[in-house]
C-alpha positions as CSV (number, residue, x, y, z in Angstrom):
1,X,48.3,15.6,-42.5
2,X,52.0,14.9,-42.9
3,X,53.5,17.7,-40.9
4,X,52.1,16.0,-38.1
5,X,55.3,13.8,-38.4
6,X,57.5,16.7,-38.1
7,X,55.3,17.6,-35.5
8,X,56.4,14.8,-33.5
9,X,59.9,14.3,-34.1
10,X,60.0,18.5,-33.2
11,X,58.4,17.4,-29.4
12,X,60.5,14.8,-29.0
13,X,63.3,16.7,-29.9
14,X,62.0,19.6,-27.1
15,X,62.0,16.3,-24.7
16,X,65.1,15.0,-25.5
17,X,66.9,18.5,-25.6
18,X,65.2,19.8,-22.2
19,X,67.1,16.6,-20.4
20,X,70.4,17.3,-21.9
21,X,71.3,20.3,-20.5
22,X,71.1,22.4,-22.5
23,X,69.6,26.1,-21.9
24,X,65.6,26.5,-22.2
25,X,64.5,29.8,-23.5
26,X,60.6,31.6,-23.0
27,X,60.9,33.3,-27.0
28,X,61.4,32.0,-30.0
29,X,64.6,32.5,-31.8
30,X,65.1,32.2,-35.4
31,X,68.0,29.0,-36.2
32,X,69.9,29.1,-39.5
33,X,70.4,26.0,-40.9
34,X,73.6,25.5,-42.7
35,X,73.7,24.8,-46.2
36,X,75.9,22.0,-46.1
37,X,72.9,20.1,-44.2
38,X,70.2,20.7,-47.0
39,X,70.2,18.2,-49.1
40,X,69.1,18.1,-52.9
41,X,67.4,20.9,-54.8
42,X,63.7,21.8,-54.6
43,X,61.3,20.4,-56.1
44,X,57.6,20.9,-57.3
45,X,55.6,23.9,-55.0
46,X,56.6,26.4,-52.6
47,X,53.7,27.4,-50.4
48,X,52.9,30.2,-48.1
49,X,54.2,29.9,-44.9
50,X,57.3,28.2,-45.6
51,X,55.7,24.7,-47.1
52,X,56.8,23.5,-50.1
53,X,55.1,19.7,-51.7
54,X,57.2,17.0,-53.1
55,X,55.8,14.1,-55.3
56,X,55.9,10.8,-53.8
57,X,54.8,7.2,-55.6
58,X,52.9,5.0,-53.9
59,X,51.0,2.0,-55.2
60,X,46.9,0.8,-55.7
61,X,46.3,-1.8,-57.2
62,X,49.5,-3.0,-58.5
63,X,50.3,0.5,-59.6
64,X,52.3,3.2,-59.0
65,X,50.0,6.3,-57.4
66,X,51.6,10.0,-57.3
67,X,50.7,11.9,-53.7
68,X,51.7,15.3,-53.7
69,X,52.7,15.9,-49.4
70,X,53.2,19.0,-48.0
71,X,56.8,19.1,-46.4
72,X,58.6,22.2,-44.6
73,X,60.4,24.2,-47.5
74,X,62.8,23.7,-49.7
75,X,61.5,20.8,-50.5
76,X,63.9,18.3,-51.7
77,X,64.8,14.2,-53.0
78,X,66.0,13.6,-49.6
79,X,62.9,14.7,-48.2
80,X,60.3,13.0,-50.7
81,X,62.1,10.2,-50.2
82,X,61.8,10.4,-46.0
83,X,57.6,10.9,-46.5
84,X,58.5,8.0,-49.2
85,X,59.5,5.6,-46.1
86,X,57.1,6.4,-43.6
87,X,54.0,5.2,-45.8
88,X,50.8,6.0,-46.8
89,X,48.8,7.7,-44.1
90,X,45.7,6.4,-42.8
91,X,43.9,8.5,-45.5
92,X,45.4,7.5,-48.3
93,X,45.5,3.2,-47.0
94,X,41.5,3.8,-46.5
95,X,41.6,4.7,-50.3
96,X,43.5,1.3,-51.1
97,X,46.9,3.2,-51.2
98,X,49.6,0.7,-50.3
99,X,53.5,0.5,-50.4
100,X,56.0,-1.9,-51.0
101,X,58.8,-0.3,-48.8
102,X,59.4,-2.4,-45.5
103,X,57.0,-0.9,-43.1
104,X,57.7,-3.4,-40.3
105,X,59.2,-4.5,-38.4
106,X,61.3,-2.0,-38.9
107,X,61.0,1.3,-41.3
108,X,62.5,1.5,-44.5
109,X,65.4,4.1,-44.5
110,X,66.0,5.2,-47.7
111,X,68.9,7.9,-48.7
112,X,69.8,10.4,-51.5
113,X,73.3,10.8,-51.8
114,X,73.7,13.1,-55.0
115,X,73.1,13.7,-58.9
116,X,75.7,13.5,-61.1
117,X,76.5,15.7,-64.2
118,X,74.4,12.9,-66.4
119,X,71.5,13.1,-64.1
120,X,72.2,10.1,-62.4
121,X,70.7,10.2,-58.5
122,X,72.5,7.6,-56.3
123,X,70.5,5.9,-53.6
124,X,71.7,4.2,-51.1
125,X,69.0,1.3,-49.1
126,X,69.1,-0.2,-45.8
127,X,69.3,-3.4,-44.4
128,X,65.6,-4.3,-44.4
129,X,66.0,-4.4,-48.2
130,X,68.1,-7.8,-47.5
131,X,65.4,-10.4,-48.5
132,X,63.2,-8.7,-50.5
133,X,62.5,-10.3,-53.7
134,X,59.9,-10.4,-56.7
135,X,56.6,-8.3,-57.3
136,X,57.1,-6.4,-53.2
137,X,60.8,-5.7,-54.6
138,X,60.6,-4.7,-58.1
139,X,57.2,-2.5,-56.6
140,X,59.3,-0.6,-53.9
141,X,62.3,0.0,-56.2
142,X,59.6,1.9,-58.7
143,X,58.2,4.0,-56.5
144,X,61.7,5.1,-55.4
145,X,62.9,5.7,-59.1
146,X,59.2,7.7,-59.7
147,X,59.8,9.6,-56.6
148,X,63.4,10.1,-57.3
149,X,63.2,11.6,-60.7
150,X,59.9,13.7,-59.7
151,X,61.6,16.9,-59.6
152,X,63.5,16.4,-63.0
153,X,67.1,17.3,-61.0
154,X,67.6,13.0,-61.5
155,X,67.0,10.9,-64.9
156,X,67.9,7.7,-63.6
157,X,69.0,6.0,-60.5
158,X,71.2,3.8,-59.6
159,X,70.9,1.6,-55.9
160,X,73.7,0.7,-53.4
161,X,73.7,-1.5,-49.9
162,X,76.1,-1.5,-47.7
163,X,78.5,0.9,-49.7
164,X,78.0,-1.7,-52.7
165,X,76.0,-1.7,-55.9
166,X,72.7,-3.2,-55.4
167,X,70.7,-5.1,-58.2
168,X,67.8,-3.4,-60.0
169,X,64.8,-6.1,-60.5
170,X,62.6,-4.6,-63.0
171,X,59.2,-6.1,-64.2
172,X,60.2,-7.6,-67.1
173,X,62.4,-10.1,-64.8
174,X,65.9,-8.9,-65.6
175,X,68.2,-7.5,-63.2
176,X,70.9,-4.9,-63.5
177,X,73.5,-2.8,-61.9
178,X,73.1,0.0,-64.9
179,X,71.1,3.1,-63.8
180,X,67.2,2.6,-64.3
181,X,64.5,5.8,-64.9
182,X,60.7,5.5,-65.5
183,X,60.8,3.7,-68.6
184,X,62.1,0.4,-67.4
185,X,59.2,0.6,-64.3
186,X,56.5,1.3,-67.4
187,X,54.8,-1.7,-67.0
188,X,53.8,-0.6,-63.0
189,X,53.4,3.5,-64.2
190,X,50.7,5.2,-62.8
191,X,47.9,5.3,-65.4
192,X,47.0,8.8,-63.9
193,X,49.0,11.5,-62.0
194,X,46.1,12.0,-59.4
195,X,45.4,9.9,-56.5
């Protein structure tokens, strides 16, 4: 299951904190996270128990594949599109359920930054995106436009590097700096919405 990732970064958090100094308690206490550190709106499915599911796209045979991931609630873009860079789990790749994301040797980071009034989502990608070219490019850059515009809050997306536009490549071998949606990654669309 996916929580086990924020299972993990919560111990190692525990580890890290407990060495810093700073105090230990023996009850839980309840923390309120700010709203300025929430990013995004929700998305899809709240869940009993404070779990909400985001839609993610992955890819099977040269396709794009919707998961839907349980993730602590609100869900939200900046979230779908964390569970977007970590991968497919071991589940999912023993069904044939790939990614075109850099998975090593180093992780894809990939961040939300906002929607605009016209429904715009801005994306920013990180350096392992340097390189990447042809089907593995045009393939990672659809699943981040599916996963993006999931929860309806984005239309289209536009892609920066290193505080600079960055090039869409769609499948139909053009390029652009305009804002891309679905439409122009039709030819990889999922031909069903279940994995």
């Amino acid at each position: 299951m996916r929580l086990r990732y924020l299972a993990g970064a919560i111990g190692g958090l525990a580890l890290l904190i407990g060495g810093c100094g700073v105090p230990t308690s023996n009850s839980a206490k309840i923390l309120q996270v700010p709203p300025a550190l929430v990013l995004g709106s929700s998305t899809t499915t709240t869940l009993p128990g404070g779990v909400a599911t985001v839609q993610v796209y992955f890819l099977r045979a040269g396709r794009l594949v919707q998961e839907l991931v349980p993730v602590p609630a609100p869900a939200t873009i900046a979230e779908a599109l964390l569970v977007l860079g970590i991968g497919p789990t071991v589940s999912e790749a023993n069904k044939g359920v790939t990614t075109g994301l850099p998975q090593t040797p180093q992780q894809a980071t990939i961040t939300y930054n906002e929607t605009n009034k016209a429904g715009v989502a801005t994306v920013t990608l990180d350096n392992t995106f340097i390189g990447m070219f042809g089907t593995r490019l045009i393939d990672a850059l659809g699943q981040i436009v599916y996963t993006v515009t999931a929860s309806g809050q984005a239309k289209k997306v536009v892609f920066q590097l290193n505080n600079q536009p960055y090039d869409a490549f769609l499948p139909d071998s053009t390029i652009t700096y305009d804002p891309v949606g679905r439409v122009d990654y039709a030819a990889i669309a999922p031909l069903t919405t279940k994995a």
